[in-house]
C-alpha positions as CSV (number, residue, x, y, z in Angstrom):
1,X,14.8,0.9,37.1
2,X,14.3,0.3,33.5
3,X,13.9,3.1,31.0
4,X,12.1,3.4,28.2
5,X,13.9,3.2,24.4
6,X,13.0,6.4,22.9
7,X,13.7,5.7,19.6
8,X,10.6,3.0,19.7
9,X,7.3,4.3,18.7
10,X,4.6,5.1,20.4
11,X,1.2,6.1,19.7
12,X,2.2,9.8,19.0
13,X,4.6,8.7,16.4
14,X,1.6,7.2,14.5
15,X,0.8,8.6,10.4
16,X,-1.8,11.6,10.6
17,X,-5.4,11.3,9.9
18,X,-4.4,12.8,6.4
19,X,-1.5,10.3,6.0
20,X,-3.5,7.7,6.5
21,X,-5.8,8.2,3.9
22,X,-3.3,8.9,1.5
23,X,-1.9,5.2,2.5
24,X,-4.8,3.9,1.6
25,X,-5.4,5.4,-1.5
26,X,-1.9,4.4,-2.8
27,X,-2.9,0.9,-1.8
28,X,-6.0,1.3,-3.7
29,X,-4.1,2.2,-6.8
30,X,-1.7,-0.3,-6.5
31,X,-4.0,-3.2,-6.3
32,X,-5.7,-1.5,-9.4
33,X,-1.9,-2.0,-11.4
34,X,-1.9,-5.5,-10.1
35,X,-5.5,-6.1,-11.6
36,X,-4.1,-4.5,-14.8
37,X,-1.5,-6.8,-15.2
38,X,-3.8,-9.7,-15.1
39,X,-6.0,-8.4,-17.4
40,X,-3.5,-7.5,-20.2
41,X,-1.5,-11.2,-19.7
42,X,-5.5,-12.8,-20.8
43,X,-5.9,-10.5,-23.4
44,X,-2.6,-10.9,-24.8
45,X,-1.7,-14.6,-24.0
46,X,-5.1,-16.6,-24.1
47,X,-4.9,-17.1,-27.9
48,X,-1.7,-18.3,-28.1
49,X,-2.2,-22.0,-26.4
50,X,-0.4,-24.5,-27.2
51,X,2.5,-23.1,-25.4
52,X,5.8,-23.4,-23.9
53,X,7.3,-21.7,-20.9
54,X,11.8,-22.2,-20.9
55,X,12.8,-20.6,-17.9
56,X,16.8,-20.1,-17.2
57,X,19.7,-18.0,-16.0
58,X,19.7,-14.1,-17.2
59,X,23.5,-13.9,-16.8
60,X,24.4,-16.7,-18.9
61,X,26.4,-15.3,-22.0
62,X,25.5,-15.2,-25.8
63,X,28.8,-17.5,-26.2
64,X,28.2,-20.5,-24.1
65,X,26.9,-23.7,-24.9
66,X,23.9,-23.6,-22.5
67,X,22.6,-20.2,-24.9
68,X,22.8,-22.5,-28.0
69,X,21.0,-25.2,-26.5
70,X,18.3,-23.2,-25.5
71,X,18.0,-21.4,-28.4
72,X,18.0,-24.6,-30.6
73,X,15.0,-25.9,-28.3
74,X,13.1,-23.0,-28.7
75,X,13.3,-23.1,-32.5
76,X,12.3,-26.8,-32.5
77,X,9.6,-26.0,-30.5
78,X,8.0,-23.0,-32.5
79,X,8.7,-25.4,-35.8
80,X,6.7,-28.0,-33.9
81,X,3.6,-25.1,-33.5
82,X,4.4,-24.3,-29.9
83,X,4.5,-20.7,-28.8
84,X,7.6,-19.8,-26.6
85,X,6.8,-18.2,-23.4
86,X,10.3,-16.6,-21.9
87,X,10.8,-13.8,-19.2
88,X,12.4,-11.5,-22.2
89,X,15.0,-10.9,-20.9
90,X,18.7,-11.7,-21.1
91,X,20.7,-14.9,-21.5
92,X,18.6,-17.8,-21.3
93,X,15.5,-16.1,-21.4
94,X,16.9,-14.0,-24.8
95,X,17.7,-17.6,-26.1
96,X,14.5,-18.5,-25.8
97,X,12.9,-15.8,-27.2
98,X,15.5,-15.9,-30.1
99,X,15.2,-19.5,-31.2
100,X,10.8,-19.1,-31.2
101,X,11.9,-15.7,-32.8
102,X,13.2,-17.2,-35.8
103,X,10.6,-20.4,-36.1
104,X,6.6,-20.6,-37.1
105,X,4.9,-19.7,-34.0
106,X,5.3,-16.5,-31.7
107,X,8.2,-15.6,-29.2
108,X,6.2,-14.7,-26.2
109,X,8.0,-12.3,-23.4
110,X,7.1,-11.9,-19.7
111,X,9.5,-9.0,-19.0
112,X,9.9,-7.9,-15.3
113,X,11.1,-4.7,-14.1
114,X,14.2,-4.7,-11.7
115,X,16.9,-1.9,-10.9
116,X,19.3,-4.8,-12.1
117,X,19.9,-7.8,-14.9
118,X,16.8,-7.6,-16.4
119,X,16.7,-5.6,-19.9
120,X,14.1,-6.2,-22.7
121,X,15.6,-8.7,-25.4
122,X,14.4,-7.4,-29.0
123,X,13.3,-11.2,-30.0
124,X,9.8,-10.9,-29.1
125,X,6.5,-11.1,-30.9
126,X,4.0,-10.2,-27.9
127,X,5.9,-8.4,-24.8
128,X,4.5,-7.6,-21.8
129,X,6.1,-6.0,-18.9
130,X,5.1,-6.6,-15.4
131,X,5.7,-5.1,-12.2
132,X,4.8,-8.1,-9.7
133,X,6.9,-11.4,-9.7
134,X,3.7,-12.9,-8.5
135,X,0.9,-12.0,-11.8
136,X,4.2,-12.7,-14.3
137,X,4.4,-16.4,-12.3
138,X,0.5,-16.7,-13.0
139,X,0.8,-15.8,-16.8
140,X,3.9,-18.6,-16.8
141,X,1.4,-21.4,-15.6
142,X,-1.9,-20.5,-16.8
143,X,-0.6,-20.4,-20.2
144,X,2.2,-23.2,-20.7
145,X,0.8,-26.9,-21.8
146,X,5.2,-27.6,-20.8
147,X,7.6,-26.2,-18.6
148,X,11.3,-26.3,-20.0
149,X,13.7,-25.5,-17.1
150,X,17.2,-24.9,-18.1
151,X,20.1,-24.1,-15.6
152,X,19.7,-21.1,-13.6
153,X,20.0,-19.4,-10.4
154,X,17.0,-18.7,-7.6
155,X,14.2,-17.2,-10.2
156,X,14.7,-20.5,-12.3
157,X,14.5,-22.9,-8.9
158,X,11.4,-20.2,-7.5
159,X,9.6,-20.7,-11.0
160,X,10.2,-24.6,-11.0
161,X,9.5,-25.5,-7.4
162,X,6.4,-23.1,-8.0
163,X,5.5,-25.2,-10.8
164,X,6.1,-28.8,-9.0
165,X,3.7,-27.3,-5.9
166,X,1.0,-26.1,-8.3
167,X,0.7,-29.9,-9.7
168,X,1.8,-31.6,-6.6
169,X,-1.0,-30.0,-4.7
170,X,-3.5,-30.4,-7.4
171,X,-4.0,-26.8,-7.2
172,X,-2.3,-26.2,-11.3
173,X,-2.9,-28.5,-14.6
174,X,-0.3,-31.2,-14.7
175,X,1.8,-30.4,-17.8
176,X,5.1,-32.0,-18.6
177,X,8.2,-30.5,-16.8
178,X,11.7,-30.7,-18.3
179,X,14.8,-30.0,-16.8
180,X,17.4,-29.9,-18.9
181,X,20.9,-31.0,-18.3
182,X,22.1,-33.8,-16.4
183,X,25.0,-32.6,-15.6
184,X,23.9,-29.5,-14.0
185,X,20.6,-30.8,-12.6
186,X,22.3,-34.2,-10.6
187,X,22.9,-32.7,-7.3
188,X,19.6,-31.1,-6.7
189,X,18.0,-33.8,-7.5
190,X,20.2,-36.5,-5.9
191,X,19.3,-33.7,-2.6
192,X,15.6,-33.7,-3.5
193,X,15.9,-37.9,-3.0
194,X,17.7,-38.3,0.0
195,X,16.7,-35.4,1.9
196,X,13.0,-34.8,0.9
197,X,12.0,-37.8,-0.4
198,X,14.0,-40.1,2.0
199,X,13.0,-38.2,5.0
200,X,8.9,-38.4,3.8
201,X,8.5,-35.4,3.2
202,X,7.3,-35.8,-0.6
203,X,6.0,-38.8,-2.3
204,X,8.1,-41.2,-4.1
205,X,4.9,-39.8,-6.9
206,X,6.3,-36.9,-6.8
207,X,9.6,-37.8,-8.3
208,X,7.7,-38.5,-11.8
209,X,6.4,-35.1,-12.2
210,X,9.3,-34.0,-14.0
211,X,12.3,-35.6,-16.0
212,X,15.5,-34.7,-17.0
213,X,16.8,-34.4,-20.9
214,X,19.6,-33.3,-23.1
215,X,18.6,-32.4,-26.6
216,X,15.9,-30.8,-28.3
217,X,14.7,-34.2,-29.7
218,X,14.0,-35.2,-26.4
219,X,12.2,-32.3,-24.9
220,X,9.8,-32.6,-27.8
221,X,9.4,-36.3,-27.2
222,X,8.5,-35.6,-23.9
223,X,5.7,-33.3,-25.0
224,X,4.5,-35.2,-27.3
225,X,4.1,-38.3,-25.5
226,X,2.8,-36.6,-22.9
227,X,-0.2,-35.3,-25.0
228,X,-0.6,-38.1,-27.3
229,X,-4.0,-39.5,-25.4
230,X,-4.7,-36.2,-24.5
231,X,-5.7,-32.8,-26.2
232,X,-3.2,-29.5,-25.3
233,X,-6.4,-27.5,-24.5
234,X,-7.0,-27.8,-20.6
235,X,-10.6,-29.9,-19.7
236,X,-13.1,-28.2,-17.8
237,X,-12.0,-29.2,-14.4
238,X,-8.5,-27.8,-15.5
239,X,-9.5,-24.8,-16.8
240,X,-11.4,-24.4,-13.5
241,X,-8.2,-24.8,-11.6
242,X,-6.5,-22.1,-13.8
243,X,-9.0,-19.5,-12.4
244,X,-8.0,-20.2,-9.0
245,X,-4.2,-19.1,-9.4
């Protein structure tokens, strides 16, 4: 004879009438924050074009070499009339913010609340804070004319393999994407050719949409030869595909 788990719920265990309703109302309201967050990121970012999005570690410290780098691309970029687009946070992200900061044009962050890592860097000229990793991702591509990935952890590989999707299913604008570092980048990508690649499941196309640098010269060579037959400002049909993220 088998006997029934009482711990599992049944019908009786169901919410109230009353519960219910007040379910549904918090889910209202929540989907009103989320619509909030959209609308401030276009109010506040869609003037700031041509920009750059750097994405990279939070936990990487003020005294190691990967902080300098980044905040000597960030200032070559905001020389070179690019906004910086960063999560505002620490490490990389502070970096970022720190080298556009201290150059021509503004030091843009996308901060994200968490119960851990992620405090408000003071290096920011427009700071918006977001509640959903999902709107702060949109505001990263909608806005960026480049992607500048330095070394990080899982938020850096979620925001650059979101990136590659968006353009490899020609659902985003194509926009340069740098990683930089050779040293760190090698393995994924020597994974990304003989796993994904040499077992069909991408493109060997797919390997061009990004390349891998070392120095700020380069990232902004990479930019600029990207653009040079073409205008930062995204066509129609792009701009069309921007809607749709």
């Amino acid at each position: 004879m088998t006997t029934r788990n009482k711990n599992i719920p049944t019908l009786r265990h169901l919410p109230s009438k009353e519960q219910s309703t007040a379910v549904k109302a918090r889910e209202s309201w929540h989907v009103l924050g989320i619509m909030a967050e959209f609308i401030e990121a276009t109010e506040k970012l869609s003037a700031i074009r041509p920009s750059v999005s750097i994405f990279g570690s939070a936990r990487t410290p003020l005294d190691h070499p990967y902080y300098a780098l980044t905040e000597n691309i960030a200032r070559a970029l905001s020389d070179s009339g690019f906004a910086v687009i960063s999560g505002g946070g620490p490490g990389i992200m502070e970096a970022a913010n720190k080298g556009a900061y201290a150059g021509e044009s503004p030091s843009v962050g996308l901060n994200i609340e968490l119960p851990f890592e992620q405090s408000g860097n003071p290096y920011q000229d427009i700071s918006l804070t977001f509640r959903h990793f999902f709107a702060r991702k949109v505001a990263f591509a909608k806005y960026a004319s480049a992607y500048v990935v330095m070394p990080g952890g899982f938020g850096t590989l979620d925001e650059m393999f979101e990136a590659l999707t968006l353009i490899q299913t020609n659902k985003g604008r194509r926009i340069p994407i740098i990683l930089v570092g050779s040293k760190f980048w090698s393995g994924l990508i020597d994974w990304v050719k003989s796993h994904l690649l040499g077992e069909g499941m991408i493109s060997p196309s797919d390997m061009d949409l990004f390349e891998v640098v070392e120095t700020p010269e380069e990232v902004l060579a990479c930019i600029f030869r990207f653009y040079e037959k073409r205008t930062f400002n995204p066509s129609d049909s792009e701009t069309e595909k921007l809607l749709d993220l």
